[in-house]
C-alpha positions as CSV (number, residue, x, y, z in Angstrom):
1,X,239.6,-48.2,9.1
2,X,243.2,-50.0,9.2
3,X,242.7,-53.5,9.4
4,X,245.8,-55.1,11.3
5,X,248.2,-55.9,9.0
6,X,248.5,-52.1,8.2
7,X,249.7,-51.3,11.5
8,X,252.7,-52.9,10.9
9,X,255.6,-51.2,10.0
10,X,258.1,-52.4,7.7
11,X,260.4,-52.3,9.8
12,X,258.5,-55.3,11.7
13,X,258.0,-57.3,8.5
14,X,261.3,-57.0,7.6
15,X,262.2,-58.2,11.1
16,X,259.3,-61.3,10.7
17,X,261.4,-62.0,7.0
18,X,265.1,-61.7,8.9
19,X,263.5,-64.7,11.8
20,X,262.6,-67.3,8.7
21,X,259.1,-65.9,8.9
22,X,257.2,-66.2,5.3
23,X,253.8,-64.1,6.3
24,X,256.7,-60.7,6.5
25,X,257.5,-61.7,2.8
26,X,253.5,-61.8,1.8
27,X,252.6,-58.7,3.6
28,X,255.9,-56.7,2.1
29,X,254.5,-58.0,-1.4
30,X,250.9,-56.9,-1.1
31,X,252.2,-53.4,0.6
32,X,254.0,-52.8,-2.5
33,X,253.3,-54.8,-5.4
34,X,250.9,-52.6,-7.2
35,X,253.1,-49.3,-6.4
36,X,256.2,-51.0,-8.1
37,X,253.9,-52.8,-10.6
38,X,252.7,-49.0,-11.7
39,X,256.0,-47.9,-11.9
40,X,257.1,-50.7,-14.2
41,X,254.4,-50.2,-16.3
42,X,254.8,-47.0,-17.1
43,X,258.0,-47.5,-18.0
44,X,258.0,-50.4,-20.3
45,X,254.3,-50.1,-21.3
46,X,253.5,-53.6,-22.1
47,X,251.3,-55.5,-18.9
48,X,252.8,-58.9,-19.5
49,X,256.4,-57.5,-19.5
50,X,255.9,-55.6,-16.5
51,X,254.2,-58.2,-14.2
52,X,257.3,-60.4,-15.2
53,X,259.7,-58.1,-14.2
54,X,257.5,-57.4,-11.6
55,X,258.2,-61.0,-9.9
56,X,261.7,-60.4,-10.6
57,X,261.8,-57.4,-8.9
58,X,260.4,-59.0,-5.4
59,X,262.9,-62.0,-6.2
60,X,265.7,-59.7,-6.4
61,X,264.6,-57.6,-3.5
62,X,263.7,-60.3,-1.0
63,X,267.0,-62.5,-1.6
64,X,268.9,-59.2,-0.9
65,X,266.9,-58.0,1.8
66,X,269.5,-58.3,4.4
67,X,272.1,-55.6,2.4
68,X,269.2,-52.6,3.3
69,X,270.8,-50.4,5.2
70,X,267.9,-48.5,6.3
71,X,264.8,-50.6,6.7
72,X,262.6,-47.4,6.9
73,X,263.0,-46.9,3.3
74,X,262.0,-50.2,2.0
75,X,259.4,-48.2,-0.3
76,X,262.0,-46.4,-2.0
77,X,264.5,-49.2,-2.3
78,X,262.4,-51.8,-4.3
79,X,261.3,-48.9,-6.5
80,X,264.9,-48.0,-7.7
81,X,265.4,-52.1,-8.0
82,X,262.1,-51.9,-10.2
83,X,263.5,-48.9,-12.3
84,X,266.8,-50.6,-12.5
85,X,265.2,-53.6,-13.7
86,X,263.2,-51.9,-16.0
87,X,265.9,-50.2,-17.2
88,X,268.1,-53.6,-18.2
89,X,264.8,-54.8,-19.6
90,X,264.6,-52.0,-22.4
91,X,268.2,-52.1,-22.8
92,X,268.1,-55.7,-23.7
93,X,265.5,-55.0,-26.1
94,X,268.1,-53.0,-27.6
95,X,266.4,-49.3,-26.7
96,X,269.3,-47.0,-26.3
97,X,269.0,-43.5,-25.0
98,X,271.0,-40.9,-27.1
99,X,272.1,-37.4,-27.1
100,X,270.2,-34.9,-29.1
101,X,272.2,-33.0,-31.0
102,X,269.9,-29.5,-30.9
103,X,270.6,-28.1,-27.3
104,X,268.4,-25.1,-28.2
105,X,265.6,-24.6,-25.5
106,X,262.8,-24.9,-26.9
107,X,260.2,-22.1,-26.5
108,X,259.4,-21.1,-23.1
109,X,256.3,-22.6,-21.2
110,X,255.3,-21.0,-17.8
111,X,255.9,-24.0,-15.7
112,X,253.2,-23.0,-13.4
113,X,250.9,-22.8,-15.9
114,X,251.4,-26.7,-17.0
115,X,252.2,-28.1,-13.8
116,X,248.7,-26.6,-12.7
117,X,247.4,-28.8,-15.6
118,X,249.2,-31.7,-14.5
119,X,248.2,-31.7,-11.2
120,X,244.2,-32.0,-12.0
121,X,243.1,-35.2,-10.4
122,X,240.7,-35.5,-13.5
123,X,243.5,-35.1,-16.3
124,X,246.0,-37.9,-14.6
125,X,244.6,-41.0,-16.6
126,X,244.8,-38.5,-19.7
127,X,248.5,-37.4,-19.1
128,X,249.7,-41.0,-18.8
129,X,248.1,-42.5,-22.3
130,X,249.5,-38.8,-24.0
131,X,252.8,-39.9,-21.9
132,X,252.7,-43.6,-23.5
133,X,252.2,-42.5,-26.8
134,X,255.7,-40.9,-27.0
135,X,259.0,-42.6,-28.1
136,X,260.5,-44.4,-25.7
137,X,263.3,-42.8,-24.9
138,X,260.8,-39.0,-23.8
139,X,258.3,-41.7,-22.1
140,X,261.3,-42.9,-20.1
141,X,262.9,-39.8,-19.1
142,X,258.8,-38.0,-18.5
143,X,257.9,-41.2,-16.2
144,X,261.0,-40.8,-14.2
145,X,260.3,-36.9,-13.8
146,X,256.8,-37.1,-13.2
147,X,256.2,-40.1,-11.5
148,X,259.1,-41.4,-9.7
149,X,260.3,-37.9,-8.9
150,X,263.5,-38.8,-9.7
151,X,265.9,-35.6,-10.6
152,X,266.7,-34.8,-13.7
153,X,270.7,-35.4,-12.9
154,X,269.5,-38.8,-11.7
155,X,267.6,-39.6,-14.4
156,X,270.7,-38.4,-16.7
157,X,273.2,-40.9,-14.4
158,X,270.9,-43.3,-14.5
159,X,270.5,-43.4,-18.4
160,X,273.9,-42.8,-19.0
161,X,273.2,-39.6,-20.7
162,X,274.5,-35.9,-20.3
163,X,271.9,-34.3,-18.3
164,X,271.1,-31.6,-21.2
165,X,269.6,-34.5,-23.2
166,X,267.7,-35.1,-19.8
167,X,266.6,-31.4,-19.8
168,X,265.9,-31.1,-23.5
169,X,263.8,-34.7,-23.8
170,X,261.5,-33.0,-21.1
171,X,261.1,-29.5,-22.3
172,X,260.3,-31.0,-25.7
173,X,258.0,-33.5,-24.2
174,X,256.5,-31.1,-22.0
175,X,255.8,-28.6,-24.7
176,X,253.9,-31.5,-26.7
177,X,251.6,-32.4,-23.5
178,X,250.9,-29.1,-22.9
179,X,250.0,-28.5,-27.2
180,X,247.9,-31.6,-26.8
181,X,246.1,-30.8,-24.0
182,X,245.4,-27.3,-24.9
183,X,244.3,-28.6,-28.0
184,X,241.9,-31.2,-26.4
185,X,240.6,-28.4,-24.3
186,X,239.9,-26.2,-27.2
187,X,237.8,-29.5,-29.2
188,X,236.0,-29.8,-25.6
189,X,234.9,-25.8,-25.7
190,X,233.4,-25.9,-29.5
191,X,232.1,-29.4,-29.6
């Protein structure tokens, strides 16, 4: 059952925020928080980290609320600010994304095959500690695939990397999911 405040749009709150009304603010924040908080997460991996950039994020995004051209797309709006912020984040930490040199593809994986194991409601939780194990850079580039849906050209503007490196980060990342979960499935069968 939708309790009131859910029948708002956000095109409403934004409208309570533009008239000097705080409660449009509140209810923006607990719409999204945990959304952009998961999305943070994922990328920098560290709880503390990403609830502090999560408050920056809602800083950022509530003092430029007024420059949103489109106040239908709120959602996807603070979600690039949280990626973007995430992104400076790991940059001043000094992570830097580089070019691999090797531009061989890697062997071939039938992409239906894996994205069938990806999908399993079960294997989700799985897929995203195997994801935080990697190196930062693959973890980075395999969040923003997988879970922000960004495109891979994106991803590469976004990183300020060619979008081969995009490309062959993934493929080699999604080679090693697929090896691990193969082999986790293969322990499961004889255990």
């Amino acid at each position: 059952m939708k309790t009131k405040t859910e029948n708002i749009s956000d095109k409403e709150l934004l409208e309570l925020c533009s008239s000097g009304n705080n409660s449009g603010y509140s209810l923006l924040y607990q719409r999204y928080s945990k959304a952009v908080f998961n999305s943070i997460f994922r990328l920098v991996n560290d709880r503390e980290d990403a609830e502090d950039i999560l408050q920056e994020v809602f800083v950022k995004a509530f003092s430029e609320i007024k420059s949103l051209k489109n106040v239908e797309s709120f959602g996807g709006w603070i979600k690039r600010i949280a990626i973007n912020q995430s992104l400076n984040f790991l940059r001043k930490k000094k992570v830097y994304f580089t070019e691999i040199d090797d531009d061989k593809m890697l062997d071939s994986i039938d992409d239906d095959e894996l994205e069938e194991k990806l999908a399993m409601e079960s294997r989700v939780k799985e897929l995203q500690n195997i994801i935080a194990e990697f190196p930062l850079q693959t973890r980075t580039i395999v969040n923003l695939f997988l879970f922000e849906e960004m495109p891979q050209d994106e991803i590469a503007k976004t990183l300020d990397i060619p979008a081969g490196t995009v490309r062959s980060y993934y493929h080699r990342a999604k080679k090693k999911i697929f090896e691990i979960l193969t082999q986790k499935s293969q322990n499961e069968r004889y255990a």
